[in-house]
N, CA and C of each residue as an Amber inpcrd file, in Angstrom:
protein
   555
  31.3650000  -6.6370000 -23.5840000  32.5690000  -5.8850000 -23.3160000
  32.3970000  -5.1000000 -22.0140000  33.3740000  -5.5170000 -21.2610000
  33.0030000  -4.6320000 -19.7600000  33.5550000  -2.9200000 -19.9640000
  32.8920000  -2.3250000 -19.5490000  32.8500000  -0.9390000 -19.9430000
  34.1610000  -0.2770000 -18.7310000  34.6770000   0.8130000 -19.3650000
  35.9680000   1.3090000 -18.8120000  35.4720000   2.4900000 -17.4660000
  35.1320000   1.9420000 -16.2210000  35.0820000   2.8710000 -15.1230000
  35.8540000   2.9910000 -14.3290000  37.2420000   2.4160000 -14.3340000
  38.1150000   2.4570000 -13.4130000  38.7760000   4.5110000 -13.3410000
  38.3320000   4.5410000 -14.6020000  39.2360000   6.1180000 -14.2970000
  38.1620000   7.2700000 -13.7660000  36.8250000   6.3690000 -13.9480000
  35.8110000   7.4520000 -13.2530000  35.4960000   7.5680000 -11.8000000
  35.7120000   6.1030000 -11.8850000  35.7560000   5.8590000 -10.2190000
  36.5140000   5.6070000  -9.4980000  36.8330000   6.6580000  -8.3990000
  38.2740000   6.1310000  -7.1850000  38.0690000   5.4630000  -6.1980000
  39.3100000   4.6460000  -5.7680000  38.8070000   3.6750000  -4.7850000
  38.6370000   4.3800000  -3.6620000  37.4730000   3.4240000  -3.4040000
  36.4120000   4.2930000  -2.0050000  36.6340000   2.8510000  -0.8290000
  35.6370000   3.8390000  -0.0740000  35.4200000   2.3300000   1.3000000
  34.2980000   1.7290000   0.7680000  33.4520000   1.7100000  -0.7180000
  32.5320000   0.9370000  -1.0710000  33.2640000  -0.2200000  -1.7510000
  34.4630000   0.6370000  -2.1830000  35.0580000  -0.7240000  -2.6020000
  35.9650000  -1.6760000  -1.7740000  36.2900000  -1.2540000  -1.0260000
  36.7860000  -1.5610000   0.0940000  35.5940000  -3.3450000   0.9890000
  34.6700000  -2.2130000   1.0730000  33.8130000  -3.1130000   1.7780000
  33.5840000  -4.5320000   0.7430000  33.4590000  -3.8520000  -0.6880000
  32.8870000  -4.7380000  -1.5430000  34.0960000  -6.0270000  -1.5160000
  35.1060000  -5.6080000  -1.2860000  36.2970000  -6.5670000  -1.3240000
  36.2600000  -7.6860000  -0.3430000  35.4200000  -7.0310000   0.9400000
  35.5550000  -7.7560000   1.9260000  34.3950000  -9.0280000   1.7670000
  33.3170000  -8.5200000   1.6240000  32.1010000  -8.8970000   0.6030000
  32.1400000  -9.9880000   0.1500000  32.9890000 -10.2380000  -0.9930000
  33.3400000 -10.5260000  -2.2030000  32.9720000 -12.2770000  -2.2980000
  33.9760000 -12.7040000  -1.6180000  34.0050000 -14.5290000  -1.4120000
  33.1330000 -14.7250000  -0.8940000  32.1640000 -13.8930000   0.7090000
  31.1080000 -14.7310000   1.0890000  30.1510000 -15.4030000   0.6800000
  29.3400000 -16.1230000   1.1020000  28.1200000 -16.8950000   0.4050000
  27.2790000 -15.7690000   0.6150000  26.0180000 -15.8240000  -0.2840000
  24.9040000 -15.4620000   0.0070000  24.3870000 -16.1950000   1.4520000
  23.8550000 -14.5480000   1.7400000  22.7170000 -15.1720000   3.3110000
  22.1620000 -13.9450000   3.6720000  21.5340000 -13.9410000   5.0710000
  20.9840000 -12.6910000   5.3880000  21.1990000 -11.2930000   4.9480000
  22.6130000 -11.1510000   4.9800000  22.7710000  -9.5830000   4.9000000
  23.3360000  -9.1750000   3.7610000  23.7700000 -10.5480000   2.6880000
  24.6300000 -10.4890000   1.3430000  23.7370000 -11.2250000   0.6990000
  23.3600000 -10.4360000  -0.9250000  22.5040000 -10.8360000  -2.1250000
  23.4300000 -10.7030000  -3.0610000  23.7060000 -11.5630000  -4.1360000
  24.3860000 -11.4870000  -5.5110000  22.8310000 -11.2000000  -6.4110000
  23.2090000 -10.4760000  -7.6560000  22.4840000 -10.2820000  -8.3090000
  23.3260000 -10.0350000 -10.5520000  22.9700000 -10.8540000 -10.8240000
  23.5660000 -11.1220000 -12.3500000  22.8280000  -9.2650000 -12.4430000
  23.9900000  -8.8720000 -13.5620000  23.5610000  -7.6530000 -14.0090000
  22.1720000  -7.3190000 -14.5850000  21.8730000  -6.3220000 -14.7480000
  19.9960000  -6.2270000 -15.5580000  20.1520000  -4.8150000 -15.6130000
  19.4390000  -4.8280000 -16.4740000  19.1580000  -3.1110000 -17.0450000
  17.7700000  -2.5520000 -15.8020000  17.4920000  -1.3660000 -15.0560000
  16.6680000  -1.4900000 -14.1380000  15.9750000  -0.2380000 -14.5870000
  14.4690000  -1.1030000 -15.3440000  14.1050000  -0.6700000 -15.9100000
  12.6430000  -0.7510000 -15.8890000  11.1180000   0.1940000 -16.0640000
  10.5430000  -0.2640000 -15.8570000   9.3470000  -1.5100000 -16.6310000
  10.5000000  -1.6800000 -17.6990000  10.4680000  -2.6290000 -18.8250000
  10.5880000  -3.9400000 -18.1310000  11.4430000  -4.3270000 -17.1290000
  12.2340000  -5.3020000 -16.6160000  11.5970000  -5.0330000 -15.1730000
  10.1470000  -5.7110000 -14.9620000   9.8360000  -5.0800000 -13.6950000
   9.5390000  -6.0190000 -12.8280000  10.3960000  -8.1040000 -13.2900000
  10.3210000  -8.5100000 -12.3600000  11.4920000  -8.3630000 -11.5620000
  13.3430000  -8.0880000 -12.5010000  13.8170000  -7.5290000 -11.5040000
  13.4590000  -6.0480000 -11.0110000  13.2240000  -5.3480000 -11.3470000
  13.2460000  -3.9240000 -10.4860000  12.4860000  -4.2400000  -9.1430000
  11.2600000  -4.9630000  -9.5170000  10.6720000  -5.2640000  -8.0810000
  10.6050000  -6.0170000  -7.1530000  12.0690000  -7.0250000  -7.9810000
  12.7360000  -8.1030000  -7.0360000  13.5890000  -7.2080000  -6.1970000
  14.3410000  -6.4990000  -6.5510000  15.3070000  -5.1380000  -6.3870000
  14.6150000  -4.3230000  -5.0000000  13.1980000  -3.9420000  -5.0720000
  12.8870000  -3.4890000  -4.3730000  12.4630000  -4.4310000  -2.9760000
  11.9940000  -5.2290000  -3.0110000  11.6670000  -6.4780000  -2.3280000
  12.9760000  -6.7630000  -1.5290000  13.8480000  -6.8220000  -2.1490000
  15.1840000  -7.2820000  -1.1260000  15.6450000  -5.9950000  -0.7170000
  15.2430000  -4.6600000  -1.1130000  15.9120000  -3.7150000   0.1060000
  14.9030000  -3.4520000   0.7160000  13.4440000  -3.6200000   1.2580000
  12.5940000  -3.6930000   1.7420000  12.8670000  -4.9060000   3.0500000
  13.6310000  -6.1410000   2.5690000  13.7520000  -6.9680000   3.3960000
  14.8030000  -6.9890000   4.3070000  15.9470000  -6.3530000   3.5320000
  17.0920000  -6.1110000   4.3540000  17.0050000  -4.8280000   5.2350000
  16.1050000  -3.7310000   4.6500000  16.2800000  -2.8500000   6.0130000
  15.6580000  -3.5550000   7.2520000  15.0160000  -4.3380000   6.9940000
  13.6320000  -5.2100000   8.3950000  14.6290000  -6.2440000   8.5350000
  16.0910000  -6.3550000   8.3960000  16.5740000  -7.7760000   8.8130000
  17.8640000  -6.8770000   9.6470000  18.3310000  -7.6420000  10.3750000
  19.1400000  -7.2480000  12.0990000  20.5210000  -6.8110000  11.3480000
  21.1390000  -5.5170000  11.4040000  22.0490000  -5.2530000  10.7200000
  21.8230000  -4.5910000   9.4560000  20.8560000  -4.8130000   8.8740000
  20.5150000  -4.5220000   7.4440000  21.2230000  -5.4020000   6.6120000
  22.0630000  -4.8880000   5.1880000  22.0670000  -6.1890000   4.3980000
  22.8990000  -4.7280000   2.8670000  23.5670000  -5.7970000   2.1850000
  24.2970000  -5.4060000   0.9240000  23.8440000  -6.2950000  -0.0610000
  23.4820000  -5.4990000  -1.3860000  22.9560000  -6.3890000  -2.3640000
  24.2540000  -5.8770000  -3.1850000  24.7630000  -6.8550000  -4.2220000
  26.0970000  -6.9340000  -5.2960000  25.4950000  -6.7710000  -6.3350000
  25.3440000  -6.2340000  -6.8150000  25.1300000  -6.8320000  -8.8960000
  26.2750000  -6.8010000  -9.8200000  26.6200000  -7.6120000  -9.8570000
  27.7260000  -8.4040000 -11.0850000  28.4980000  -9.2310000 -10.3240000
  27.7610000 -10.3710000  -9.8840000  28.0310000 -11.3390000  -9.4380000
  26.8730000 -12.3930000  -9.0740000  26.7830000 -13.0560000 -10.0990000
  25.5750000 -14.2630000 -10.4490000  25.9710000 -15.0640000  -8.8620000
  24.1630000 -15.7910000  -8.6490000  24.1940000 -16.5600000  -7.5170000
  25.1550000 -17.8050000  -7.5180000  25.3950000 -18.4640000  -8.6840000
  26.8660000 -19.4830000  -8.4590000  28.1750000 -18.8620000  -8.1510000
  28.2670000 -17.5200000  -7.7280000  29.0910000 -16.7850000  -7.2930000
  30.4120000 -16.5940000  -8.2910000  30.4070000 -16.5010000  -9.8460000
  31.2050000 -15.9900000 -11.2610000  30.5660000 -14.7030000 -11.1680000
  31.6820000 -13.6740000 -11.2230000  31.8580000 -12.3850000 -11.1100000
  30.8120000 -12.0990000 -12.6540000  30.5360000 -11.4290000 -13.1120000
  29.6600000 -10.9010000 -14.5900000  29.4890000  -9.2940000 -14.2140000
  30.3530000  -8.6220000 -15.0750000  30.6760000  -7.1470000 -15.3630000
  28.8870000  -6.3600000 -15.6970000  29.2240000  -5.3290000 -15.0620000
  28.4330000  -4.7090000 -15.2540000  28.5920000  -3.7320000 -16.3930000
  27.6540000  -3.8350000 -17.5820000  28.0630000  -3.0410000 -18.6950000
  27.6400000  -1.1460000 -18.5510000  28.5120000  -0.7190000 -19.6120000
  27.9290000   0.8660000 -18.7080000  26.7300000   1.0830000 -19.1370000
  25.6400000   0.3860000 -19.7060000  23.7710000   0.5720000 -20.3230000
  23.7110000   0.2640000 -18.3430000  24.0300000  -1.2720000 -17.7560000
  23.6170000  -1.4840000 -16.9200000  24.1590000  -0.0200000 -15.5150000
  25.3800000   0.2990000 -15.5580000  25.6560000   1.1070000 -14.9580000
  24.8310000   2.0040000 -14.6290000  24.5180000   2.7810000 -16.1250000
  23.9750000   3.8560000 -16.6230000  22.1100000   3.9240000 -15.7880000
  21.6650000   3.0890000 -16.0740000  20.2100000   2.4120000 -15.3190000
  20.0120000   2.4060000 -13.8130000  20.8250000   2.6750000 -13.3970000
  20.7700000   2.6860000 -11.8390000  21.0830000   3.9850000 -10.8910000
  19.9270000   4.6770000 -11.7500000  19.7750000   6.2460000 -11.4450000
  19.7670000   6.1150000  -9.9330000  20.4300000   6.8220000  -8.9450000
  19.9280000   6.8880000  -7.5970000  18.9980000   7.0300000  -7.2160000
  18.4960000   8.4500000  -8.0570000  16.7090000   9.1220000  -7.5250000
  15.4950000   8.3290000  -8.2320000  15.7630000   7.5720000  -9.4500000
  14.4910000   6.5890000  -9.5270000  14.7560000   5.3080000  -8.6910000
  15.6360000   5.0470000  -8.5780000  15.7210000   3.8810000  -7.7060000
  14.9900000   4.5590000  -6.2700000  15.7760000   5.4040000  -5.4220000
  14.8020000   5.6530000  -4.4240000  13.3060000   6.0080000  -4.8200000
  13.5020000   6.3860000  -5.4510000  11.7000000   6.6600000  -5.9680000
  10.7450000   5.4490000  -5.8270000  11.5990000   4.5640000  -6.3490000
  10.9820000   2.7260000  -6.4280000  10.2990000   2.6580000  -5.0500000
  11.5330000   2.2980000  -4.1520000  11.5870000   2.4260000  -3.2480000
  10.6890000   2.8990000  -1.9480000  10.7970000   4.3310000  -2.2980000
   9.5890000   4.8820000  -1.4460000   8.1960000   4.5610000  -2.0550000
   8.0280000   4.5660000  -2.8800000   6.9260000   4.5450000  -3.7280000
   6.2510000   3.1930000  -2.8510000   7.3170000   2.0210000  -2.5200000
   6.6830000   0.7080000  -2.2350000   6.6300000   0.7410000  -0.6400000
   7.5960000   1.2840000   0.2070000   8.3890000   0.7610000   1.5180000
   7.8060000   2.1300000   2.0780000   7.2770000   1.6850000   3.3350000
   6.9350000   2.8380000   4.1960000   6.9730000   2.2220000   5.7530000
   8.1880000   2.9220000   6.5640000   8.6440000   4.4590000   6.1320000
   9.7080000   3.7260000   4.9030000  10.1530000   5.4620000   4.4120000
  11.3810000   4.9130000   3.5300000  12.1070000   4.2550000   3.9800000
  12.8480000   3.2710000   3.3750000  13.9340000   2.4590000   3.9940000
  15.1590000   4.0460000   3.1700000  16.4150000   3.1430000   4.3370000
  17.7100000   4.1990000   4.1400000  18.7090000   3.2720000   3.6070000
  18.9310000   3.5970000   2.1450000  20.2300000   2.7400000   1.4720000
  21.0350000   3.6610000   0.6680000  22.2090000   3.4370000   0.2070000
  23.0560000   3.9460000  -0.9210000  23.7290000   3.1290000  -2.1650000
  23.7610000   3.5160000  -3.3140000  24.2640000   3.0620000  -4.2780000
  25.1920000   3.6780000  -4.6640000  26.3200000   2.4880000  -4.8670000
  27.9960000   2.8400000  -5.4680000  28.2740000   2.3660000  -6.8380000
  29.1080000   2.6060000  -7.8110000  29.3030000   1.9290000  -8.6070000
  30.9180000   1.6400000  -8.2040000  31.2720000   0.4730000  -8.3800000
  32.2090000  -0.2550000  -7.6260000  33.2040000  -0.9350000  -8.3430000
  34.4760000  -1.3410000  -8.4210000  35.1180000  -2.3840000  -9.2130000
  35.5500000  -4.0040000  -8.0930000  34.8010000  -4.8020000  -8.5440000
  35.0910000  -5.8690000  -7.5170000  36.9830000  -6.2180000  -7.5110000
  36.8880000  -7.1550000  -6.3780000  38.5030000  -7.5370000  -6.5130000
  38.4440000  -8.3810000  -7.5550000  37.7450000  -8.7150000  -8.3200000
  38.6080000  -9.4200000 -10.0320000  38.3130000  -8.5000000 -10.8410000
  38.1680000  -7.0180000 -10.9780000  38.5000000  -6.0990000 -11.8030000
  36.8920000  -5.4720000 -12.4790000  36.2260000  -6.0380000 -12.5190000
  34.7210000  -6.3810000 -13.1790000  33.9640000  -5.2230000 -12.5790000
  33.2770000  -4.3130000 -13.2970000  32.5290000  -3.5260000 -12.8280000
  31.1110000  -4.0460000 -12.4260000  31.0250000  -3.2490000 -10.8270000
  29.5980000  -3.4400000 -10.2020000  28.9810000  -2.7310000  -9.7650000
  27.8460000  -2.6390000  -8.8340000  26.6740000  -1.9000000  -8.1050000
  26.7620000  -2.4290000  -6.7710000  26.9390000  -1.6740000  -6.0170000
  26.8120000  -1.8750000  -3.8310000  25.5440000  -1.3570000  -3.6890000
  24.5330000  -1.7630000  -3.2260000  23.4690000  -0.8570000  -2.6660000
  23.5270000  -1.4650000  -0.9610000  23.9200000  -0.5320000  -0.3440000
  23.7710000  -0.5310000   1.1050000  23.1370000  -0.3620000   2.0330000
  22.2450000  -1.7460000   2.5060000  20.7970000  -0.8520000   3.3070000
  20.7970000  -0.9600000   4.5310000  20.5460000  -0.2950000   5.0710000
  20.7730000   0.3680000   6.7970000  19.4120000  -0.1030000   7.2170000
  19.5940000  -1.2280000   8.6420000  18.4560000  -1.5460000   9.2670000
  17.2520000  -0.5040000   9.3050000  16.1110000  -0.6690000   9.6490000
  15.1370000   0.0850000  10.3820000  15.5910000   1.0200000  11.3540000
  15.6160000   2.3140000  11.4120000  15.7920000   2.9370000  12.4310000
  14.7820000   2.8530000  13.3770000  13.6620000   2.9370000  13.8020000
  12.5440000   2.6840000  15.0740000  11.1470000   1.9140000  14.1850000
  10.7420000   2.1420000  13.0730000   9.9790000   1.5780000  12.7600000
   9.8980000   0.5490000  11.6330000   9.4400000  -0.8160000  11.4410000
   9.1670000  -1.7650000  10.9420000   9.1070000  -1.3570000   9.3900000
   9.5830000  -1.4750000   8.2120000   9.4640000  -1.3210000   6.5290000
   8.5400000  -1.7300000   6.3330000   6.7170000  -1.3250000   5.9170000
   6.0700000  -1.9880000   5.5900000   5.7270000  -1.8580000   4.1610000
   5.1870000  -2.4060000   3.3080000   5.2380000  -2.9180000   1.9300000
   4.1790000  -1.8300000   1.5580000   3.4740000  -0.7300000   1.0060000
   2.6910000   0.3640000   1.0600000   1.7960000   0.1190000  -0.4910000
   2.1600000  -1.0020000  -1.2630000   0.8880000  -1.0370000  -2.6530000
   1.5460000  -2.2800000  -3.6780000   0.8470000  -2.6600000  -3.5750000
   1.3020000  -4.3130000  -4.7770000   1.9860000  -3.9360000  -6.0460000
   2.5190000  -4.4100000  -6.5200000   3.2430000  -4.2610000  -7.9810000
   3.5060000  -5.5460000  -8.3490000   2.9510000  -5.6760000  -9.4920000
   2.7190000  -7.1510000 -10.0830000   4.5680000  -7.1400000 -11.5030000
   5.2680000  -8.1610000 -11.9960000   6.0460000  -8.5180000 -13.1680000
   5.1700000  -8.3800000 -13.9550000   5.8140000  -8.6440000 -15.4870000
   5.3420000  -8.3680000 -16.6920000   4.1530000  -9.7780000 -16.7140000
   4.3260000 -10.4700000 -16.2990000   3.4120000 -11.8670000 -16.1680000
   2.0710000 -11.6030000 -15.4760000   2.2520000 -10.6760000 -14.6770000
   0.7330000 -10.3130000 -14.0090000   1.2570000 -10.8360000 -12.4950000
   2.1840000 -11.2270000 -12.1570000   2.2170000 -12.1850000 -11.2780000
   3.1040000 -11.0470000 -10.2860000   2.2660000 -11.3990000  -8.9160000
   2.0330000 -10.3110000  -7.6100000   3.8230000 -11.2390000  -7.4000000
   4.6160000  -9.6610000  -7.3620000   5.9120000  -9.5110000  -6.5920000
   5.7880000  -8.9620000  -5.3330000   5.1290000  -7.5120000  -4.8810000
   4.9140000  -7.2980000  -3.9630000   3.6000000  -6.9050000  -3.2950000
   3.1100000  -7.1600000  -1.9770000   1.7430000  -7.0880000  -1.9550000
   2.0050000  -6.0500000  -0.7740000   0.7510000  -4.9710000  -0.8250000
   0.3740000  -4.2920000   0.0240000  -0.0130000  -4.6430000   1.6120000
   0.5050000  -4.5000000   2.5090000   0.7310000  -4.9660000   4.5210000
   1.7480000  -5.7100000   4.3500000   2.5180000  -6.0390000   3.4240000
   3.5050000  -7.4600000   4.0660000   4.8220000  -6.5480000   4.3470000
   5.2680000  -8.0560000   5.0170000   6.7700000  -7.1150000   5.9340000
   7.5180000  -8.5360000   5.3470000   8.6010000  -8.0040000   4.5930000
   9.4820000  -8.8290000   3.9960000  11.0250000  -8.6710000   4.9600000
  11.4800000  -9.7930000   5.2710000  12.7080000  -9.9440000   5.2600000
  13.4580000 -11.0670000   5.2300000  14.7050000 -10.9230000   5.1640000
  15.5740000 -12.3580000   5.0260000  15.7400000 -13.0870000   6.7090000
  15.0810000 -13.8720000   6.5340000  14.6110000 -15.0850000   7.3630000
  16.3150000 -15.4300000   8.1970000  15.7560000 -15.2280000   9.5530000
  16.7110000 -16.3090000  10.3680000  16.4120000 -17.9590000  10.3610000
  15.0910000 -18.3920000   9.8710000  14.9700000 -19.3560000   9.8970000
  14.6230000 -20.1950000   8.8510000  15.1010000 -19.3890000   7.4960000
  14.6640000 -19.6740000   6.2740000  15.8150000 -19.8160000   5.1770000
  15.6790000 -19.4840000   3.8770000  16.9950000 -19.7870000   3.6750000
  17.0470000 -18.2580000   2.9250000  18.5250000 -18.1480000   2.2990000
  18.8010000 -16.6340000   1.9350000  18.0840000 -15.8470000   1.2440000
  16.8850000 -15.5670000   1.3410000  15.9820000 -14.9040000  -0.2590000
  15.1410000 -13.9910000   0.8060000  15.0010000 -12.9150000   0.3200000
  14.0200000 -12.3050000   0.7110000  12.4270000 -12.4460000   0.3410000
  11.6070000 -12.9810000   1.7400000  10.2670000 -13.1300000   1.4380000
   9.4310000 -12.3440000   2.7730000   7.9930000 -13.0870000   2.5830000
   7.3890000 -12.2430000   3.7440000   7.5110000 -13.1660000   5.0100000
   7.1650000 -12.5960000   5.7700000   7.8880000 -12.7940000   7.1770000
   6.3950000 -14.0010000   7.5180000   6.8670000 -15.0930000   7.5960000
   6.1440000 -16.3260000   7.8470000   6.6620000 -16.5970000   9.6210000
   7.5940000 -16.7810000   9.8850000   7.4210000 -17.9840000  10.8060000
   7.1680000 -17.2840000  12.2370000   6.6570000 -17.5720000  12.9850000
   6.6460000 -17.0650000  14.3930000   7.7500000 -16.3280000  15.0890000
   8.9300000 -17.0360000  14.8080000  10.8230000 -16.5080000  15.7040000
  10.7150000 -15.4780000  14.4580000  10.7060000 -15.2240000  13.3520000
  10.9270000 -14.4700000  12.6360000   9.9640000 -12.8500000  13.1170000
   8.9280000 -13.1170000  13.4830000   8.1200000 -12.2030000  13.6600000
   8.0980000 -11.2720000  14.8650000   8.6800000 -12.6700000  16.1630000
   8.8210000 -11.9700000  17.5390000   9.9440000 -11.2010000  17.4270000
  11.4220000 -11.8610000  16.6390000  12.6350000 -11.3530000  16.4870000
  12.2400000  -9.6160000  15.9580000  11.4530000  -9.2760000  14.8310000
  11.5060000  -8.0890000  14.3200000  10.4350000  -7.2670000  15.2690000
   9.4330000  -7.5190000  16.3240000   8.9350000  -6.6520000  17.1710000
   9.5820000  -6.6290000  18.2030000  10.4940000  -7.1590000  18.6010000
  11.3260000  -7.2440000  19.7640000  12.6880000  -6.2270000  19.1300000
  13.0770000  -6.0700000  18.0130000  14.0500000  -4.9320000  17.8460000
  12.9260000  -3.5150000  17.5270000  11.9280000  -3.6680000  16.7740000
  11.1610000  -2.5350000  17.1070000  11.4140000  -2.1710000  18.3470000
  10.5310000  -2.4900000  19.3860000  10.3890000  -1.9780000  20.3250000
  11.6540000  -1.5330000  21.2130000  12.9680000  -2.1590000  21.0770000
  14.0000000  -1.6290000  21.6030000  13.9590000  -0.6100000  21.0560000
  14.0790000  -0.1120000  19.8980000  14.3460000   0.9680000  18.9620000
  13.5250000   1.8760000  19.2300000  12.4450000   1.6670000  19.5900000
  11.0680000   2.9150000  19.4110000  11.7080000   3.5050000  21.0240000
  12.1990000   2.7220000  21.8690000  12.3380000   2.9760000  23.1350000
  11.0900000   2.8030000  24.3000000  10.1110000   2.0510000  23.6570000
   9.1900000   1.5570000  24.4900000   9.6850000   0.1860000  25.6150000
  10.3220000   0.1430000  25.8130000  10.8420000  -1.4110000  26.9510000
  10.8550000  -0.8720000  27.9830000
């Protein structure tokens, strides 16, 4: 049962944006994500969660992740348990805890244009320095989500997922906006 937030929440420019959002495909700067309770029960998404805003602040523009909207792109409501779970300050907590420096994002709770309640998290490129990955955190499987030195982002030359930064153009591309940014050129 999709939970009743339309009277809690007024339309904003998150929803606005989210509208605009909405039809694109996934790619660099847009992630769909099926709803999940974010939890540290559930810690291959939470630290999938963290991994893609880690990647999108290190990607050109930064990047919007959706939740309630599965990758075959069918809208799926966000229930208010899931709402409710997406504390701002533990989420940044995640966050810093992993990404250094902090990356800079915000979370909305949103109603998409087919009515369905969702989550915007909005992450703002790198301001001068590179997001680096600051201590491993393994899923409930044991199995390494994020590892300590890596620099994750969504690939110009890869396909839409956030991973670690493999290819050569990928690597010159993100020290070449460093360094504009730091103001060293």
């Amino acid at each position: 049962m999709e939970p009743d937030i339309k009277n809690k929440i007024e339309i904003s420019d998150y929803d606005a944006l989210l509208a605009k959002l909405w039809n694109r495909p996934e790619g660099r700067g847009i992630d769909f994500k099926a709803p999940f309770i974010l939890s540290k029960e559930q810690k291959k998404q939470m630290y999938g969660l963290v991994k893609d805003v880690l990647a999108m602040a290190n990607t050109e523009g930064g990047g919007n992740i959706i939740i309630g909207k599965d990758n075959s792109g069918k809208a799926v409501a966000c229930s208010q348990e899931v709402l409710d779970s997406f504390d701002v300050t533990k989420l940044h907590a995640q966050v810093k805890r992993y990404g250094r420096p902090e990356p800079k994002f915000s979370v909305s709770r949103v109603i998409s244009p087919e009515g369905t309640a969702a989550i915007l998290i909005c992450v703002e490129e790198f301001e001068e320095h590179v997001i680096i990955c600051a201590e491993n955190a393994h899923d409930e499987f044991n199995k390494l989500v994020l590892q300590s030195g890596d620099i994750y982002i969504r690939s110009i030359t890869g396909s839409a997922s956030s991973e670690r930064i493999l290819s050569e153009q990928d690597m010159r591309s993100l020290i070449r906006r460093s360094i504009l940014k730091s103001g060293y050129h």
